[in-house]
N, C-alpha and C positions, 0 to 999 in steps of 0.2 A: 732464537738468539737475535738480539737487537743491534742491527746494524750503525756502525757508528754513522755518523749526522752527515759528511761528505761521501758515504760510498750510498747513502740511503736516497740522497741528492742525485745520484749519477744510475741509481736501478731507476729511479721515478722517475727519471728522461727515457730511458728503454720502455717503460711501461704506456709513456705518452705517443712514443713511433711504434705502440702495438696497437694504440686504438686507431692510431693514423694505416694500419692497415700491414706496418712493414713484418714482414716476418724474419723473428728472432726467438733462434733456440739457446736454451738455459745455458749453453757451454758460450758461446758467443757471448751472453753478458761478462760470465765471469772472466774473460778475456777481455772484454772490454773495462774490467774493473783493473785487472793485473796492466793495463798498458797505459793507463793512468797514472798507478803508481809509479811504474818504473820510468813514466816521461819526469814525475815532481810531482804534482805538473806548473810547469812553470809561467805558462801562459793558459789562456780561456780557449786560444788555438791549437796548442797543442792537448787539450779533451778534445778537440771535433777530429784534430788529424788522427787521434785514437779512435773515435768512433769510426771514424771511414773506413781506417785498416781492418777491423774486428765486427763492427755491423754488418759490414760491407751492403751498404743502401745499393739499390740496384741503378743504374745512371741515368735512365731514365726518370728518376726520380729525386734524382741528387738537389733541382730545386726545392722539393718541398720539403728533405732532408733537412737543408739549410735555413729553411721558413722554420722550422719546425725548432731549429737548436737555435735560431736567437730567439724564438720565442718565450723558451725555457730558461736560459740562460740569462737572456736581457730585459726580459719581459716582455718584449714588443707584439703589442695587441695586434695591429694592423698584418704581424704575420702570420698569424693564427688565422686570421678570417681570410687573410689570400691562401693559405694551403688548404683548409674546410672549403672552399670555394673549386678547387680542381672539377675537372667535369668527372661524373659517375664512372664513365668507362673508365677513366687512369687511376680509380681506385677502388679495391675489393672489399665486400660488404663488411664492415664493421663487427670488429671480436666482443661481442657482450660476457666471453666466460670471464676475460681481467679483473670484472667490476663484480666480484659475487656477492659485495652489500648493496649494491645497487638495483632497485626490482627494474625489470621490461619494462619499457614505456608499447603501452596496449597499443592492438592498431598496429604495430611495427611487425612488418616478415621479413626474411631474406627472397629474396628475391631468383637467387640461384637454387633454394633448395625445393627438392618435392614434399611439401607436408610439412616444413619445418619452420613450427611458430616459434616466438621465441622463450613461449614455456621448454621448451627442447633444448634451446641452447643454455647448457647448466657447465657448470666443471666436471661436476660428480655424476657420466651415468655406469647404469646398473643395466650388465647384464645376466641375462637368462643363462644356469648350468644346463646343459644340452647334454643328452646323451651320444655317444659317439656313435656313428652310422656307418654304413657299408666303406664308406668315402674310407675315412681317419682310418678303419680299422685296415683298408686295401693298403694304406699309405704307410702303417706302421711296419705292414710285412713287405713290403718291395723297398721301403725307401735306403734300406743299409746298402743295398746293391744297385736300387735306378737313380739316386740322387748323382747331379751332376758332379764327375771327378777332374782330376788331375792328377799328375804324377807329384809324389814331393822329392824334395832334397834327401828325403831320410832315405835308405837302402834298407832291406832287410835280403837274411840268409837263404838263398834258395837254387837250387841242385842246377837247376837251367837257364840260372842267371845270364844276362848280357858282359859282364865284367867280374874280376877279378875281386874278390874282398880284401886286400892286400893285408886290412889291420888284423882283421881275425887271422887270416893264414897266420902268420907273424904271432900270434898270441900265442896258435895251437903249436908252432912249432917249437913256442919257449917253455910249454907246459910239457911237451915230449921231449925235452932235453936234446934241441935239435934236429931230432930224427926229421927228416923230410916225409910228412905224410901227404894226403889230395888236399888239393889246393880248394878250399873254400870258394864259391863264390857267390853273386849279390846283384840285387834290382832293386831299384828303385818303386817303392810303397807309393800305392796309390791313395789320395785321402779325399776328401769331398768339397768342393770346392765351396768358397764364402759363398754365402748368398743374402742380399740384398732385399729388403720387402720397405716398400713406400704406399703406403695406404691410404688413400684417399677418406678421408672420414666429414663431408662436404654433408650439405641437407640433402644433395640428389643421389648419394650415397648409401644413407641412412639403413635402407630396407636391407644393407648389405654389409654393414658395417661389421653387426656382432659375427658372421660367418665368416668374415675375413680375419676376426683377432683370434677367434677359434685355430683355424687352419696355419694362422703365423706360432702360435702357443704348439700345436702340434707339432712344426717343422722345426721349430727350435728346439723342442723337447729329442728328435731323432737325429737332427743334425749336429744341431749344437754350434759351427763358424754361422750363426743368423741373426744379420740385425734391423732391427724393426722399427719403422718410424713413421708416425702419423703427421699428416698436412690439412690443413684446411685452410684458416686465415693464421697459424705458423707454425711453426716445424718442432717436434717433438718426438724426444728416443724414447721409446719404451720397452729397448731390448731387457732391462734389469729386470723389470717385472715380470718379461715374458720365461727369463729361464727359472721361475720358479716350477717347481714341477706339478703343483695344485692348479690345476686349469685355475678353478672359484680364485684362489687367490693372486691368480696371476691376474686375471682377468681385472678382480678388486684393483689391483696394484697401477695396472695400467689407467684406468678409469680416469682413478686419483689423477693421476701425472699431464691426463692429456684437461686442456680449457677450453677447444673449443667445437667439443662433438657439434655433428649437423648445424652448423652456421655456412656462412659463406665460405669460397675459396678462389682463389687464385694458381693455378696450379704452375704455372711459369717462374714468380716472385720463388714460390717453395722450393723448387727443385733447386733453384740459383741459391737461395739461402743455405743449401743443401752443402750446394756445389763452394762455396764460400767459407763455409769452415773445413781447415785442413784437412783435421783429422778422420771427416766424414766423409772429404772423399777419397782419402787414401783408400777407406774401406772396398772403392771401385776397382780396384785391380785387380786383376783375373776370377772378380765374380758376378755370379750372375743373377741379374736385379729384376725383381719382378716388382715392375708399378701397376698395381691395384685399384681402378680408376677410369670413371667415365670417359675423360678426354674433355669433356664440356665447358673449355675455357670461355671466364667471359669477355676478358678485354681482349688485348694485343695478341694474337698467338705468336709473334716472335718470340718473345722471352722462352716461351715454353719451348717452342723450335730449337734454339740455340741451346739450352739445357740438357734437352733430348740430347742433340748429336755431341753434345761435352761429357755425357754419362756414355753414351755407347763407344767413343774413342777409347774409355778405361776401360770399358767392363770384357769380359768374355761373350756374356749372350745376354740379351737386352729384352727383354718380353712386356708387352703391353696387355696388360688382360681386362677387359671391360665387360660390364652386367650387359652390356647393349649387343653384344656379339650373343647372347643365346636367342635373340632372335636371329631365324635363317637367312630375314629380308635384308639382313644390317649388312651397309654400306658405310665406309670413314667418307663420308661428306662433308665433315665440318672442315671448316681451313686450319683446325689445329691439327687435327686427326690426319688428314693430308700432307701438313706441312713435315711429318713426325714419320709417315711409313720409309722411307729410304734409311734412316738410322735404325729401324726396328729389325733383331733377327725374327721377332714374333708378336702378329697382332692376333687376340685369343679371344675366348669364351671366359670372364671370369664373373659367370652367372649364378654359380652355385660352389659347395666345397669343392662336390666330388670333380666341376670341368677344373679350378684349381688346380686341382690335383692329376690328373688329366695330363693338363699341361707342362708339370711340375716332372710326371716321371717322362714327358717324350721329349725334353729340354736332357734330361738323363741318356736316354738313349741314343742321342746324337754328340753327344759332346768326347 
């Protein structure tokens, strides 16, 4: 469907602050399209005070935000060449998947990833169906009972209850005409608590990528409250696809949805972008989010710090799981890695399905 000429005006500027590096997921544009309309708008300022509410540029960033929206707006060249001008580190390597009629300019790598040229960075990859292994199949028989729970609101009928079922008693006494018969009683049902998966899909990633969309398609397929979202240079849901129950076509589905397999990342900006739309992070309350993920920031590690401890204040259990932990030797040396362990209930092994998984059911059996 062909977007009419002003809302097509207002995604082309979102498309411009994705090559500029900012990350923005697809709910966030159309938010920023609805806060348009309902400003008029009536001035050229009230789009930017929409954009600010609904992009949410990170503040660190907010000049080149601003370079960036009167360049589009007003045309002004000189501010295009002072935001392209920033130094490297204040900005994360460039999203090639936006442009897919655009070929690679040869000679060009990412910089952040292991092996990844930029024949690699496509919209569209394709993985390999895998047969399920010792792992999947451990995970399908324990996870009804080790995945992490809670208690819910619901009650159900049971002989040794803590309390009183007051409605039922009440029902069976009006079905006995009366009679006073044993009182009914009731406990609170336990159900499985939301869980949270952020997936780093970066080029230092890569080797690890397809075993992590595997292992979230499987968790979602048992648990079902799982939502799944990939980061690189932006942020992107792909719980829809994952609850199909065809791995092949879950897998397809996801593919499709994500733009910027093995390119660069920023893993700070993402989490904030995360952290920046409501609705995603409501998702953070009393569940427990497993980031998927080197740690390997390149620029600032604040951003990432302060991200970190704004997801573990919501969440229940906070787990970090990294390829780099199935070596024995592995030490968190980096300053992000360090900055991040005092929020973490768990820094792990996520080397392979099965530590994954591993880690998955002994987060179950402490909670």
């Amino acid at each position: 469907m062909k977007l009419p000429r002003a809302a097509a005006l207002l995604v082309d500027f979102t498309q411009v602050l994705r090559r500029h590096d900012f990350s923005l997921s697809h709910e966030q544009v159309v938010m920023f399209l609805g806060a348009v309309r309902l400003l008029g708008p009536r001035s050229i300022d009230s789009i930017r005070q929409a954009a600010l509410a609904t992009l949410a540029p990170p503040v660190d960033r907010l000049p080149e935000f601003d370079a960036l929206f009167r360049a589009f707006f007003f045309e002004e060249g000189d501010a295009v060449v002072a935001a392209r001008s920033l130094p490297e580190q204040d900005a994360p390597v460039r999203d090639k998947g936006i442009q897919p009629d655009k070929p690679p300019e040869a000679g060009d790598e990412s910089r952040s990833g292991k092996a990844a040229t930029p024949t690699e960075m496509l919209n569209l990859r394709r993985f390999d169906a895998r047969e399920e292994n010792a792992a999947i199949a451990r995970l399908n028989k324990m996870a009804p009972r080790a995945l992490p729970r809670r208690r819910s609101f619901r009650k159900v009928v049971s002989k040794d209850g803590e309390g009183i079922d007051l409605r039922r008693s009440l029902r069976r006494i009006v079905e006995h005409d009366g009679d006073v018969i044993a009182v009914m009683r009731s406990r609170r049902k336990t159900t499985i608590r939301p869980i949270v998966l952020l997936i780093d899909i970066s080029g230092s990633m890569k080797a690890h990528t397809a075993d992590y969309l595997l292992y979230a398609h499987a968790l979602t397929t048992l648990a079902g409250k799982v939502e799944t979202f990939t980061f690189g240079t932006r942020l992107t849901r792909i719980t829809g696809a994952l609850r199909q129950r065809r791995r092949e076509i879950a897998l397809a589905q996801a593919s499709a949805l994500v733009g910027d397999w093995d390119g660069g990342t920023r893993i700070g900006p993402a989490l904030q972008s995360f952290l920046a739309n409501p609705r995603y992070a409501a998702l953070l309350r009393g569940a427990v989010v497993l980031v998927l993920s080197d740690g390997l920031e390149r620029g600032d590690p604040a951003p990432m710090r302060e991200a970190v401890a704004r997801i573990s204040w919501r969440a229940f259990h906070l787990a970090w799981l990294t390829p780099l932990a199935a070596d024995p030797r592995f030490r968190p040396e980096t300053a992000a890695l360090k900055g991040i362990l005092d929020y973490l209930d768990r820094l792990g092994n996520g080397g392979s399905i099965a530590s994954l998984i591993d880690n998955t059911l002994k987060i179950g059996s402490r909670s």
